[in-house]
GUGUSE-681104 format. One record per residue (C-alpha): residue number from 0; residue in one letter; chain; x, y, z. Coordinates in pm, 1 decimal, always signed. Each point is the difference from the previous one (the first is absolute). Example, Ala and Ser with C-alpha at 12.3 -4.5 7.8 and 13.67 -1.06 7.14 Angstrom:
GUGUSE-681104
+-----+----+----+----------+----------+----------+
|   i | aa | ch |       xx |       yy |       zz |
+-----+----+----+----------+----------+----------+
|   0 |  a |  A |  +1230.0 |   -450.0 |   +780.0 |
|   1 |  s |  A |   +137.0 |   +344.0 |    -66.0 |
+-----+----+----+----------+----------+----------+
This chain:
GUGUSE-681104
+-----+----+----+----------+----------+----------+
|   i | aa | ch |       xx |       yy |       zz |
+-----+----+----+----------+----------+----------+
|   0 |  x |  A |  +1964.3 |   -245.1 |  +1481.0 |
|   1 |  x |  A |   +115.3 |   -230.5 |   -248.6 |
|   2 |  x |  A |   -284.1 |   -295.2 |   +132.6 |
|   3 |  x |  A |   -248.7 |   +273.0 |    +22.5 |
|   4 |  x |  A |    +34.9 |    +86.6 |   -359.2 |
|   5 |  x |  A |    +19.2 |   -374.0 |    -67.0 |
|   6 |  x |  A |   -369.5 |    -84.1 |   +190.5 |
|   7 |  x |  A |   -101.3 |   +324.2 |   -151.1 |
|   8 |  x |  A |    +72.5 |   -131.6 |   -387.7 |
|   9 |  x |  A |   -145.7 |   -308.8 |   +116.7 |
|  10 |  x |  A |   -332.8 |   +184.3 |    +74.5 |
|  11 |  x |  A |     +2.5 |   +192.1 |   -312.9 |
|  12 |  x |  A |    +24.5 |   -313.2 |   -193.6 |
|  13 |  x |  A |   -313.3 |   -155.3 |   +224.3 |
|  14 |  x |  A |   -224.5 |   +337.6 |    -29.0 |
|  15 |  x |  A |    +99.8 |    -90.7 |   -435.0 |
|  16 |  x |  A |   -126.8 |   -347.2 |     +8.8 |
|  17 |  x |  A |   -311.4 |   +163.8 |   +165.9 |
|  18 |  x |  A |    -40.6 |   +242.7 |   -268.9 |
|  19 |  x |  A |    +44.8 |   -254.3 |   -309.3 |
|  20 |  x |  A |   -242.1 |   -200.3 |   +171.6 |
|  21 |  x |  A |   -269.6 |   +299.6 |     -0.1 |
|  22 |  x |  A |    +96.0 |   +276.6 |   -290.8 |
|  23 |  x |  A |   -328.7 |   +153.4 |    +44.7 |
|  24 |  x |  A |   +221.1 |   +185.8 |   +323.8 |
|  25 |  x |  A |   +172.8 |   +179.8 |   -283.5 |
|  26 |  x |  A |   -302.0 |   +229.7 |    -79.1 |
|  27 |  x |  A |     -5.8 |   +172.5 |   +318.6 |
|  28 |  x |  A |   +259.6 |   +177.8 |    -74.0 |
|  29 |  x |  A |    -72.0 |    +44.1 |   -337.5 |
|  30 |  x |  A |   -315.7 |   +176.7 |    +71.4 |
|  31 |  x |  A |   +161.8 |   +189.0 |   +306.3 |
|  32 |  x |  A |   +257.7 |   +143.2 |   -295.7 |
|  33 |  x |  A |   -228.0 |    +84.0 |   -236.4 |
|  34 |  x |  A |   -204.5 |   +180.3 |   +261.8 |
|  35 |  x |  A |   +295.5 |   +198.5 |   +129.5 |
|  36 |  x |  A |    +69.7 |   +146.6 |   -352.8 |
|  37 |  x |  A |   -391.3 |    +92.3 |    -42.5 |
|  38 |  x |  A |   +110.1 |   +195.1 |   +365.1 |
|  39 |  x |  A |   +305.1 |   +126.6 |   -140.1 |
|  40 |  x |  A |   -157.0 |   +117.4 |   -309.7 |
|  41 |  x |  A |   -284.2 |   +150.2 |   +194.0 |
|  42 |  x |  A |   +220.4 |   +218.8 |   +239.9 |
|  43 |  x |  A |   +273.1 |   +120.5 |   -248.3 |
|  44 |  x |  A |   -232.1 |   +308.1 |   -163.6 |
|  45 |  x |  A |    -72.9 |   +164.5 |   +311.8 |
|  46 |  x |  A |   +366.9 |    -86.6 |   +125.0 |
|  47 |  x |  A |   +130.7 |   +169.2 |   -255.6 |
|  48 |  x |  A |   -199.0 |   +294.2 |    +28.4 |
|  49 |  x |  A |    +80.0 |    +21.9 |   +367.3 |
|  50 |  x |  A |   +398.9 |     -9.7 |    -94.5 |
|  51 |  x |  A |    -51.6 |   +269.6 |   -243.6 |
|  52 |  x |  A |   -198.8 |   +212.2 |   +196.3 |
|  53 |  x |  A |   +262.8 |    -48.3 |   +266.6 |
|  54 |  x |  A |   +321.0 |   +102.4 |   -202.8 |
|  55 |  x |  A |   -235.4 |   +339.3 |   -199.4 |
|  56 |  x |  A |   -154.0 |   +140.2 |   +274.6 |
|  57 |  x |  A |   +177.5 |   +177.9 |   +274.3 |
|  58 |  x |  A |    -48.2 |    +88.9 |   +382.2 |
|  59 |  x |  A |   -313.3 |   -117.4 |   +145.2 |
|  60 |  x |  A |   -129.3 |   -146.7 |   -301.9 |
|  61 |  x |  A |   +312.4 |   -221.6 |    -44.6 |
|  62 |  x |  A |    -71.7 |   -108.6 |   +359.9 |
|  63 |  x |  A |   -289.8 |   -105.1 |    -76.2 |
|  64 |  x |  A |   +114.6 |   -174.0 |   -350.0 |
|  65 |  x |  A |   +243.2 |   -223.1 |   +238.7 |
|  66 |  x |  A |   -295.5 |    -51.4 |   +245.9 |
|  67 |  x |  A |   -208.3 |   -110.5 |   -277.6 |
|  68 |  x |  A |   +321.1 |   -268.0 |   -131.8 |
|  69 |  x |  A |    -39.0 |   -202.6 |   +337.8 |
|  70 |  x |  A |   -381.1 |    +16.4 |    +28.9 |
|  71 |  x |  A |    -12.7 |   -179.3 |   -340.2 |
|  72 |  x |  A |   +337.4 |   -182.8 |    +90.3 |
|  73 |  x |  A |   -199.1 |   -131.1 |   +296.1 |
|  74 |  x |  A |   -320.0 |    -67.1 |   -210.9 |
|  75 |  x |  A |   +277.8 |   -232.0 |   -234.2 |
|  76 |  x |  A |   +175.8 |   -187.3 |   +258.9 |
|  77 |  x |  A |   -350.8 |    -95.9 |   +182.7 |
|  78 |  x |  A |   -169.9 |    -84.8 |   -281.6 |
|  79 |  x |  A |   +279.7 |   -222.4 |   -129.0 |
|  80 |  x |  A |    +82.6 |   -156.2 |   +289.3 |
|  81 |  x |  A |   -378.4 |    -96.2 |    +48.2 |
|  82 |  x |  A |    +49.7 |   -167.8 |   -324.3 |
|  83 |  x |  A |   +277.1 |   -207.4 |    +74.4 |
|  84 |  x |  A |   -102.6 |    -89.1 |   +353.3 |
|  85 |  x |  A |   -313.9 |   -114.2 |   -171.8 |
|  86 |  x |  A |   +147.6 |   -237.2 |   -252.2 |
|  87 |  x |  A |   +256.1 |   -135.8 |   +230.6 |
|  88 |  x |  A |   -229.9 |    -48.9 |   +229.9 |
|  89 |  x |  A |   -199.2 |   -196.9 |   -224.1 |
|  90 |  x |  A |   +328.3 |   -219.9 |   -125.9 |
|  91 |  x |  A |    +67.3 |    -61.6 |   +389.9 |
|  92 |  x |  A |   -380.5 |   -106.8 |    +17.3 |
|  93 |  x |  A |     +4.9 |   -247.2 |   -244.5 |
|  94 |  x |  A |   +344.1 |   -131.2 |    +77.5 |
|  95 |  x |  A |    -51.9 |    -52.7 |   +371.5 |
|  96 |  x |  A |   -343.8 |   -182.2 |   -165.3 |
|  97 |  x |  A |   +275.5 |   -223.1 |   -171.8 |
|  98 |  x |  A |   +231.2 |    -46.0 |   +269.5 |
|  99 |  x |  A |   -304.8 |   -142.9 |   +182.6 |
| 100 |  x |  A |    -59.1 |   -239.6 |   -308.8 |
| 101 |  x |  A |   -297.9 |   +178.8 |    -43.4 |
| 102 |  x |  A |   -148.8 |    +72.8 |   -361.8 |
| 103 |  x |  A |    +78.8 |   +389.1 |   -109.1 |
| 104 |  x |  A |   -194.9 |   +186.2 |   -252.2 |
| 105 |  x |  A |    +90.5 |   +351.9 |   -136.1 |
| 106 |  x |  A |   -374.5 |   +136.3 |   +119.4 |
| 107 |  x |  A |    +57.5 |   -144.4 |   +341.4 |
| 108 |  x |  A |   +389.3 |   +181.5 |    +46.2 |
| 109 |  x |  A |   -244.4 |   +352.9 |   -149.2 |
| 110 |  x |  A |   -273.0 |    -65.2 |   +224.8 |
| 111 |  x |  A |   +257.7 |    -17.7 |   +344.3 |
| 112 |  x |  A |   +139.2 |   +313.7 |   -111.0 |
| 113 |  x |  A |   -357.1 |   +187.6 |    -88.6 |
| 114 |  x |  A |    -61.2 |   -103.3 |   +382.9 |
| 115 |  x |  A |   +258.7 |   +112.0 |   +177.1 |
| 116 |  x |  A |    -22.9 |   +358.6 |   -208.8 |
| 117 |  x |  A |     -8.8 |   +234.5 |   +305.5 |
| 118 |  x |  A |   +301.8 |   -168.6 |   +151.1 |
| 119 |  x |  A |   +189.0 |     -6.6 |   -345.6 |
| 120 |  x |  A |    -31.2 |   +429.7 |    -27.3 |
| 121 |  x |  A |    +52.6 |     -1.8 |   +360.1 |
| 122 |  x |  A |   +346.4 |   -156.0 |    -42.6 |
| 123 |  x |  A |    +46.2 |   +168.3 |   -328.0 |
| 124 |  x |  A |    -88.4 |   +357.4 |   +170.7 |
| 125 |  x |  A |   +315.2 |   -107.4 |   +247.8 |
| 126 |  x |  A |   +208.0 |   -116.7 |   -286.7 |
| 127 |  x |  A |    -46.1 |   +327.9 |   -196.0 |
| 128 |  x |  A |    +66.1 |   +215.4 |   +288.6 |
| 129 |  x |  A |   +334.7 |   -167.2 |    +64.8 |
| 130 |  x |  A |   +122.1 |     +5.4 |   -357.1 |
| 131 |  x |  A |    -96.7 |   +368.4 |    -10.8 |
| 132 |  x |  A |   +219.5 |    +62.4 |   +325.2 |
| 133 |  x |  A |   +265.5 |   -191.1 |   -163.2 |
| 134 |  x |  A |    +13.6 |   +164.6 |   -320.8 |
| 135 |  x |  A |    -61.5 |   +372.5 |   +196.0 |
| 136 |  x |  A |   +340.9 |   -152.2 |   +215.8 |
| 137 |  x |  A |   +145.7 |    -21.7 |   -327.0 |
| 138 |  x |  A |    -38.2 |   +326.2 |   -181.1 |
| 139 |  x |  A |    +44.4 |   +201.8 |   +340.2 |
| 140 |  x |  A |   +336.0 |   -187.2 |   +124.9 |
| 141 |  x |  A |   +170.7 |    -74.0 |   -286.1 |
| 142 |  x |  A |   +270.7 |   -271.5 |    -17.4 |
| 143 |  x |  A |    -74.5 |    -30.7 |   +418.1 |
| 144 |  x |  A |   -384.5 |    -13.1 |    -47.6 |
| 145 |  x |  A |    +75.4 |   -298.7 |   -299.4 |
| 146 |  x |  A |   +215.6 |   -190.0 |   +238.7 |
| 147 |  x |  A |   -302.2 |    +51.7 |   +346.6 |
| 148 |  x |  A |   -263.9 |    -61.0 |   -291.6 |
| 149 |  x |  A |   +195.5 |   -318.1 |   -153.8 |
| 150 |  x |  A |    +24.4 |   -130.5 |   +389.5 |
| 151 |  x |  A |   -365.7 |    +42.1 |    +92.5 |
| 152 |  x |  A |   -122.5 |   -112.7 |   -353.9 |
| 153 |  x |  A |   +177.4 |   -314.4 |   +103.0 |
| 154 |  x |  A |   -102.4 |    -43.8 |   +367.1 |
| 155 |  x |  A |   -355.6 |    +63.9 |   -118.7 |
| 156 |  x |  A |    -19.7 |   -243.2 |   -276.1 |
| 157 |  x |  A |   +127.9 |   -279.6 |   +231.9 |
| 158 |  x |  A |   -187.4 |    +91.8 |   +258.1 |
| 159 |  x |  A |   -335.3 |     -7.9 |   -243.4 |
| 160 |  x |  A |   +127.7 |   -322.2 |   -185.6 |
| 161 |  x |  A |   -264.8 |   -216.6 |   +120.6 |
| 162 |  x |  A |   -293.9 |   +279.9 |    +21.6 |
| 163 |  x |  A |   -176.2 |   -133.2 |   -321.3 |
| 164 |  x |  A |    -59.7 |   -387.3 |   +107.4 |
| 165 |  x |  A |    -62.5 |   +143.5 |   +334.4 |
| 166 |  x |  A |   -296.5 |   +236.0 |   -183.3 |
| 167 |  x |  A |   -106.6 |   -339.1 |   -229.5 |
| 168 |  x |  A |    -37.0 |   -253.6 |   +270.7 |
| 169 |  x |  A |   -143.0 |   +294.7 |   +350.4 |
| 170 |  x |  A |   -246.2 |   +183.2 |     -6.6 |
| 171 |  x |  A |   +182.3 |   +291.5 |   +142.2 |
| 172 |  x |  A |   +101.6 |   +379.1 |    -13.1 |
| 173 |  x |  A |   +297.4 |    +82.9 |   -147.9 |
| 174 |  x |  A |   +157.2 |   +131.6 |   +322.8 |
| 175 |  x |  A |    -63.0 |   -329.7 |   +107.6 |
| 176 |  x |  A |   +152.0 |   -163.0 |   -291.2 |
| 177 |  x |  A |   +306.5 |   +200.3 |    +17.8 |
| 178 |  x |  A |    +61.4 |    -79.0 |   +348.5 |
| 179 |  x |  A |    -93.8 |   -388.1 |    -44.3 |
| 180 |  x |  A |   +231.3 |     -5.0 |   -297.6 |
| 181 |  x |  A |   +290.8 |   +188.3 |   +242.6 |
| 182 |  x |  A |    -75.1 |   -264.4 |   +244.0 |
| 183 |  x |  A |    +38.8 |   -298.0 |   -249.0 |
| 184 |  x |  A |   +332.6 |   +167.5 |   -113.6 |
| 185 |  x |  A |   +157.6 |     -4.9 |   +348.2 |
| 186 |  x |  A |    -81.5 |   -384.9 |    +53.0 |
| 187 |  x |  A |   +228.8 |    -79.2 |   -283.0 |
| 188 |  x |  A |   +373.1 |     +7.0 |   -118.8 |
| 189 |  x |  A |    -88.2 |   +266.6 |   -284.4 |
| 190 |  x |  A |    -51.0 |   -273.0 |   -239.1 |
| 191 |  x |  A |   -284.6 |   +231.1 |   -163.6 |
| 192 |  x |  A |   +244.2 |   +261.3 |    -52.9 |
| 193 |  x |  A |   +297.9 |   -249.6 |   -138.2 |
| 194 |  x |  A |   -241.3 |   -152.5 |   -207.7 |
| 195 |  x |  A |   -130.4 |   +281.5 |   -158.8 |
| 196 |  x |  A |   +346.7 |   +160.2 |    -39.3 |
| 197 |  x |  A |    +79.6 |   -340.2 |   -179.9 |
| 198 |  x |  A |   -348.3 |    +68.4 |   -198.8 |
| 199 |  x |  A |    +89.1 |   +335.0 |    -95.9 |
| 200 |  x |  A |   +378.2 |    -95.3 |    -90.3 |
| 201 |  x |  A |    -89.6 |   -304.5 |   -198.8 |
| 202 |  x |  A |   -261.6 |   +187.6 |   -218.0 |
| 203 |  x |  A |   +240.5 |   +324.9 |    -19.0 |
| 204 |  x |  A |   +255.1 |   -217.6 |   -173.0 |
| 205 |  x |  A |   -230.1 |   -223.6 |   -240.1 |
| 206 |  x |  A |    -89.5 |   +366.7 |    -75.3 |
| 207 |  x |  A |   +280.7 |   +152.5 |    -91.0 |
| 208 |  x |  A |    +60.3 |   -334.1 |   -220.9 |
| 209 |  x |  A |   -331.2 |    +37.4 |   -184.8 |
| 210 |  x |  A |   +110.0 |   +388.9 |    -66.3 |
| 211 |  x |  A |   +346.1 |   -117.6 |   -121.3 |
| 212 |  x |  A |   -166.6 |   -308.0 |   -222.7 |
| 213 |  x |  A |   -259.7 |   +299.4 |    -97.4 |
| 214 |  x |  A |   +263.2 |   +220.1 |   -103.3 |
| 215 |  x |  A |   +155.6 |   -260.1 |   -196.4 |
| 216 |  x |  A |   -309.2 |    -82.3 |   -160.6 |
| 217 |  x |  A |    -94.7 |   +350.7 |   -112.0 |
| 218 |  x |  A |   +347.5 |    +58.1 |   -109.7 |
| 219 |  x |  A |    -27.8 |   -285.6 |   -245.9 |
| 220 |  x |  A |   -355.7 |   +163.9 |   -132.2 |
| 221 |  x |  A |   +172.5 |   +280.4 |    -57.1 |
| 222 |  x |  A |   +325.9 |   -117.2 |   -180.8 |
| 223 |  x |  A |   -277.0 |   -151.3 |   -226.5 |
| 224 |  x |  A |   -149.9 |   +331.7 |    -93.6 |
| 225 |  x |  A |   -323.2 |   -153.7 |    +28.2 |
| 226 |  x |  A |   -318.0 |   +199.0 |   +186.1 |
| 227 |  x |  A |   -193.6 |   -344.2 |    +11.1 |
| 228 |  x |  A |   +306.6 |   -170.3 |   +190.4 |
| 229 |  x |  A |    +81.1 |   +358.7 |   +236.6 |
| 230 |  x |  A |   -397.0 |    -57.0 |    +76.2 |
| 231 |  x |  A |    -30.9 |   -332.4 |    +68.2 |
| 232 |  x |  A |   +327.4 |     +2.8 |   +200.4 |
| 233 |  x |  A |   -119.7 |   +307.2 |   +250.9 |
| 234 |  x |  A |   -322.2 |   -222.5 |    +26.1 |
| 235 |  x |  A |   +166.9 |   -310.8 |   +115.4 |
| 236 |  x |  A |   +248.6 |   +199.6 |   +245.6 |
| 237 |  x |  A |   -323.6 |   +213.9 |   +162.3 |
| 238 |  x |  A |   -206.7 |   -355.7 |    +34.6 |
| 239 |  x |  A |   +298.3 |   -173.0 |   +170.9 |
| 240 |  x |  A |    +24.9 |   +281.6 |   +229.5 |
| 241 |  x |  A |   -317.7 |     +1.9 |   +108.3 |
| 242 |  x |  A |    -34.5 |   -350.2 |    +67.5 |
| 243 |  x |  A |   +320.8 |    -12.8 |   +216.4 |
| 244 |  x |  A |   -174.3 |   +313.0 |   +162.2 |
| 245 |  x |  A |   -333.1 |   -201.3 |    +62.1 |
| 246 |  x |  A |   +161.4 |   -330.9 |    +94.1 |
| 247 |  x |  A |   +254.5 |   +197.8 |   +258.9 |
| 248 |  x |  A |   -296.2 |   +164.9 |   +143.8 |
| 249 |  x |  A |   -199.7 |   -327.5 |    +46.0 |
| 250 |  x |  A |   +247.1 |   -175.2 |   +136.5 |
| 251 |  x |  A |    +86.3 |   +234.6 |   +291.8 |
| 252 |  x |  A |   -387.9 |    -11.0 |    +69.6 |
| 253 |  x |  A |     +9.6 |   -445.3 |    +32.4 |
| 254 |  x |  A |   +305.0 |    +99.7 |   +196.8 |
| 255 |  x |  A |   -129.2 |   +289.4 |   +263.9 |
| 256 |  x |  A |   -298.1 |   -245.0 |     -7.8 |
| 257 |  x |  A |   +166.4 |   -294.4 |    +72.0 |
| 258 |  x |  A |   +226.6 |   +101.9 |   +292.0 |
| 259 |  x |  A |   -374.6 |   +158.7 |   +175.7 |
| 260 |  x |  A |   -133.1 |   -327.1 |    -35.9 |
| 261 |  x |  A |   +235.2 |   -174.8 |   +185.8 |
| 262 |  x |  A |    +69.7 |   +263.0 |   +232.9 |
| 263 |  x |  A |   -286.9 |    +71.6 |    +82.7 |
| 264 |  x |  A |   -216.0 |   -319.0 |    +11.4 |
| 265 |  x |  A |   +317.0 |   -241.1 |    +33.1 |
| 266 |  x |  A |   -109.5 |   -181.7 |   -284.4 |
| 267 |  x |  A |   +216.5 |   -122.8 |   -329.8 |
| 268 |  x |  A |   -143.2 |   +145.3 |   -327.8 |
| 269 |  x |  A |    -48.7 |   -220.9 |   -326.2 |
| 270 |  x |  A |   +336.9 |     -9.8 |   -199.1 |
| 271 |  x |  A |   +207.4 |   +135.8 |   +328.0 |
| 272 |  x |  A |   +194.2 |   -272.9 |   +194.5 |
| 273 |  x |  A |    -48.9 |    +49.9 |   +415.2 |
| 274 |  x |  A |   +417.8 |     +0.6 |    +82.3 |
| 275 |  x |  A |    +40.8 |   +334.3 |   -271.8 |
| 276 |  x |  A |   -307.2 |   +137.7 |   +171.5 |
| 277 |  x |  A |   +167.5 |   -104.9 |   +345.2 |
| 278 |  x |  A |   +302.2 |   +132.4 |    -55.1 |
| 279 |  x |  A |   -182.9 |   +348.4 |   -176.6 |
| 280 |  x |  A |   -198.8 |    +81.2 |   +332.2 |
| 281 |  x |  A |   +218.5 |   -170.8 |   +352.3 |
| 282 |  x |  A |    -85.8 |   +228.7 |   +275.3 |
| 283 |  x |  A |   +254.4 |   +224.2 |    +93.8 |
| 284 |  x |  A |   +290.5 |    -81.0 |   +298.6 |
+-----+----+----+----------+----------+----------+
């Protein structure tokens, strides 16, 4: 474990050479955040009127109020997902462009993901209806239906790791995607899934040190007793936590990208050295 975490670091810091060396990555999921709070924003009125007509009225009617919470729950969760599939899709466009040492342009990543729409909400219609079932799991089970709902949250996200390069680089359904990506998973030592534990737990801590350093540094605006100072120091805190949030995100994207590349064509990306690649995707004994 302790060499997979090692080779998995080792990628992380590869997949950040590629993004200093193309920064433009970063917007993808800038715009995929800014879209999903436009979604957000959209949804919450007519949640909210669902909840309440769900807790007022009684018998049938509150029936139909709870009915009404997962039809527009569903409505969310597909219309978000579609959102992020898109963008990501788009990053993993223009980063297997890079990995190929070919030029990448944001219109070009926008224009992948504008083509491959139908298979995007197709995925995203499968997405939504498994977070759904998992959140249903969860409200119906209680502390049992967390711990089912935890497990198959987990065994689906590895076993969809590598669905977005796969929807970037075929022209393919998203059954077909999710079975190719499956497939891709069982050829290797779990490298994807190490790595983007060690993605997830590297970013979790530089986290919770930004939100200590933040504290710190909107405690000190405050001991001054100046509004200026309290401002500017929420302002600094939010910015810095968005940009860890955007560079996180972009960098699993080079990642997922990079490990499809090589598994699936055999072929070293730009920035990625062939015996960490090797060593990431060794058939299985």
């Amino acid at each position: 474990m302790a060499g997979k975490l090692a080779r998995s670091w080792d990628l992380m810091k590869a997949s950040a050479a590629v993004l200093r060396s193309d920064k433009a990555l970063l917007a993808f999921p800038l715009l995929s955040g800014v879209c999903s709070l436009v979604v957000a924003a959209s949804f919450l009125v007519p949640v909210a009127l669902a909840v309440i007509a769900g807790g007022y009225l009684g018998g049938e009617r509150t029936r139909h109020g709870s009915a009404l919470v997962y039809l527009v729950g569903f409505g969310f969760y597909l219309v978000q997902y579609f959102v992020i599939v898109f963008f990501n899709t788009a990053l993993a466009g223009c980063a297997l462009r890079h990995l190929r040492g070919e030029p990448t342009r944001l219109s070009d990543g926008l224009a992948l993901a504008r083509s491959r729409w139908a298979s995007l909400l197709g995925y995203a219609l499968i997405a939504a209806t498994v977070g759904l079932f998992l959140r249903a799991l969860q409200e119906r089970l209680g502390l049992i239906g967390r711990l089912v709902a935890g497990f198959l949250g987990l065994a689906w996200t590895v076993a969809t790791f590598l669905v977005v390069p796969v929807l970037a680089s075929q022209d393919v359904g998203p059954f077909d995607a999710v079975r190719r990506s499956v497939e891709l998973l069982k050829r290797t030592w779990g490298e994807n899934l190490v790595g983007n534990v060690g993605l997830g737990t590297a970013f979790g801590l530089a986290t919770l040190l930004a939100v200590l350093l933040g504290a710190l540094l909107i405690g000190g605006a405050v001991a001054l007793h100046s509004l200026p100072a309290v401002v500017v120091a929420v302002a600094v805190v939010a910015v810095g936590l968005v940009l860890l949030g955007l560079v996180q995100a972009s960098l699993q994207g080079i990642y997922a990208a990079a490990l499809y590349h090589y598994a699936e064509d055999g072929v070293v990306g730009a920035g990625f050295e062939a015996a960490l690649l090797e060593s990431a995707f060794r058939p299985k004994r």
